[in-house]
N, C-alpha and C positions, 0 to 999 in steps of 0.2 A: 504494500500500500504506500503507495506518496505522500511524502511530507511536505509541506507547504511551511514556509518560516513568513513568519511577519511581524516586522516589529521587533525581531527577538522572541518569539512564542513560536510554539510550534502548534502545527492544526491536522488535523488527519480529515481527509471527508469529507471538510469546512467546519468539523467540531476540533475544538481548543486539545492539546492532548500535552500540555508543560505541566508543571509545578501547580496543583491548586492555590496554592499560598501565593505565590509570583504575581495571579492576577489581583490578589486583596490588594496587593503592596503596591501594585501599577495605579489601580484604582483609586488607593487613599481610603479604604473602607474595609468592614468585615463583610464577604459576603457568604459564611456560613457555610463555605463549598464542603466542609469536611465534618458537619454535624458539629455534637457537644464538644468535640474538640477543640472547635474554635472559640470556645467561651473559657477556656482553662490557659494558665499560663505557659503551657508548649502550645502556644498558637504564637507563630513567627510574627505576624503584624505588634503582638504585642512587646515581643522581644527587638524590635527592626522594622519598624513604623517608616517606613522613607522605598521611593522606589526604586526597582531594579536596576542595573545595569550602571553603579559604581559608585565611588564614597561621595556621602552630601556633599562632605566638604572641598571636593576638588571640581563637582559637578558645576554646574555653570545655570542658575535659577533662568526660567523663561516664566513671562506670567503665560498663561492659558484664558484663550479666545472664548467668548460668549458660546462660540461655535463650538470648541472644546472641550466647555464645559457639559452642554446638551450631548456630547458624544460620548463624553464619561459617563452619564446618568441613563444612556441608551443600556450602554455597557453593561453597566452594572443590574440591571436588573434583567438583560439577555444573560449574563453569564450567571444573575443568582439562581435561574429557571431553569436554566443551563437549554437554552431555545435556540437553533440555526439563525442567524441572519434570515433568510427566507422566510421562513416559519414565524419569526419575529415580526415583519412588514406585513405578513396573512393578520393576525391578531390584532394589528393596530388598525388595519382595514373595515376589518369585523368592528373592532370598537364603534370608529367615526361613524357608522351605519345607526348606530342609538342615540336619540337625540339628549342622552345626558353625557356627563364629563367624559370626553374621549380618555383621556389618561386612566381613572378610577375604572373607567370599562376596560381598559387593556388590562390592568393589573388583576380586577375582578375573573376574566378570561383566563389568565393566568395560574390564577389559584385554582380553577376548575379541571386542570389539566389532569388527568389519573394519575401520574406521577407524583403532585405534588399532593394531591389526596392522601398518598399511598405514606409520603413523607409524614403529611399532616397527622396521621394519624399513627404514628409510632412504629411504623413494620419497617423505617429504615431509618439510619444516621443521619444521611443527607440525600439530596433529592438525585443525585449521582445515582445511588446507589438505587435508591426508590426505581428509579429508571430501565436500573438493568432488572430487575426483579418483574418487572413487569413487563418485560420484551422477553424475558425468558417465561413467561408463562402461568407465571404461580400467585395470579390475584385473577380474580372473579367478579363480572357484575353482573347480579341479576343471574346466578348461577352460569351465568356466561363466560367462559377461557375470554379474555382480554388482552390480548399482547402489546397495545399501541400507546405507549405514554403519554401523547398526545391528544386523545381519545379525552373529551370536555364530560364531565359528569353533570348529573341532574339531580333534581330536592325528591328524594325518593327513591334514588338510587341507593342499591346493598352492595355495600364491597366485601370480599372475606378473600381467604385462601382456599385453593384448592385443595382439595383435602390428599393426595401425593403428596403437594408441599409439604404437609402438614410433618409427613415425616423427615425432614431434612434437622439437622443438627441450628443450620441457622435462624428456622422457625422454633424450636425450643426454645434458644438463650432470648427471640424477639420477645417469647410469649413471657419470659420470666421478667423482663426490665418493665416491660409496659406498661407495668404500675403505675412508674414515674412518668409517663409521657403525659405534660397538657394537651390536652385536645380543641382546636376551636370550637366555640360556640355552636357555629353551624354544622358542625360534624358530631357524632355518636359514638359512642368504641362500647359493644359488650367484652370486656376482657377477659371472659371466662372462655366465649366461642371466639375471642379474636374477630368480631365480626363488627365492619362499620358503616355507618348510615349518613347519608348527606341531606340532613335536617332542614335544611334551606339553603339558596344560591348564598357566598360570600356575600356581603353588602362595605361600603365604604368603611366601617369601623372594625373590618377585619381584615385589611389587607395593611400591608408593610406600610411603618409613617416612616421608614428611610428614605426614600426613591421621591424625586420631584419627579410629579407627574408633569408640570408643565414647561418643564425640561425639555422632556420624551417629544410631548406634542409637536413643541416649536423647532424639534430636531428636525424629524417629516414633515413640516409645514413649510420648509424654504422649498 
């Protein structure tokens, strides 16, 4: 498979395939690429807060463009989703079609994604992970095999495992932690079947207050 460099990052596909930490520190943010990890003190950003590619101090400051900034905040919430460029542009399309907050609807869209469900709801670290879990197979909706992570859920939809899954060694240790997982609002977890329910669509007061939405917008609006 072909490598693609850009920037100093390497991309396989047109997906990112470097250091997850590299992109927090490029970014100037945490973006949670590696779960509870990144909230503990072996999270590099917290140990080496500055970006890549050489010492502050001999580095040479530039400010960064109105333009650069909306590019970072593109960034940073593609790469928190961990969503293709393409994939990306499709979602914001979808938003602008609803006559409320284009940004709030991207991000809303976002959270609906099975992956991110899958996250939300405690059966992975990070949404990385969430992702491969459910391109390999082993989540269900509506008793239905699932494999698309990109695949938008609905207020009434049942996600669980499939029950093969069920015997894998990394369904044990999920079912044993997942005490500790908060769950949003709008999602369900029974933690006895591991089985969960999307209680209603995300609304404004459940999506990330990191990310300027109106950022994002004014990125796609030139």
């Amino acid at each position: 498979m072909a490598v693609v460099r850009k920037g100093g990052e390497e991309y396989k596909m047109a997906r990112y395939t470097g250091p997850s930490c590299r992109l927090c520190r490029r970014l100037g943010d945490k973006l949670m690429l590696k779960g509870e990890r990144c909230s503990t003190p072996k999270c590099p950003v917290e140990k080496r807060n500055t970006p890549p590619g050489g010492r502050p101090t001999t580095r040479r400051r530039r400010g960064i463009s109105d333009r650069g900034l909306q590019l970072r905040e593109k960034q940073k919430v593609r790469f928190s989703y961990g969503v293709l460029e393409r994939q990306f542009r499709r979602f914001f399309a979808e938003a602008k079609k609803s006559p409320s907050a284009t940004g709030e609807n991207l991000l809303i869209l976002l959270e609906r994604r099975l992956d991110n469900v899958v996250y939300r709801l405690g059966f992975a670290d990070s949404r990385a992970q969430a992702r491969q879990i459910v391109g390999h197979g082993h989540i269900n909706i509506n008793d239905r095999k699932t494999d698309i992570p990109s695949c938008l859920v609905k207020s009434g939809d049942v996600i669980k495992w499939r029950e093969a899954s069920k015997k894998t060694e990394y369904y044990k240790r999920v079912a044993e932690e997942v005490e500790g997982k908060i769950i949003p609002n709008w999602l369900s977890l029974d933690k006895e079947s591991m089985t969960g329910k999307v209680l209603n669509l995300p609304g404004k007061d459940d999506i990330e207050a990191g990310f300027s939405q109106q950022a994002i917008v004014a990125y796609y609006s030139r």
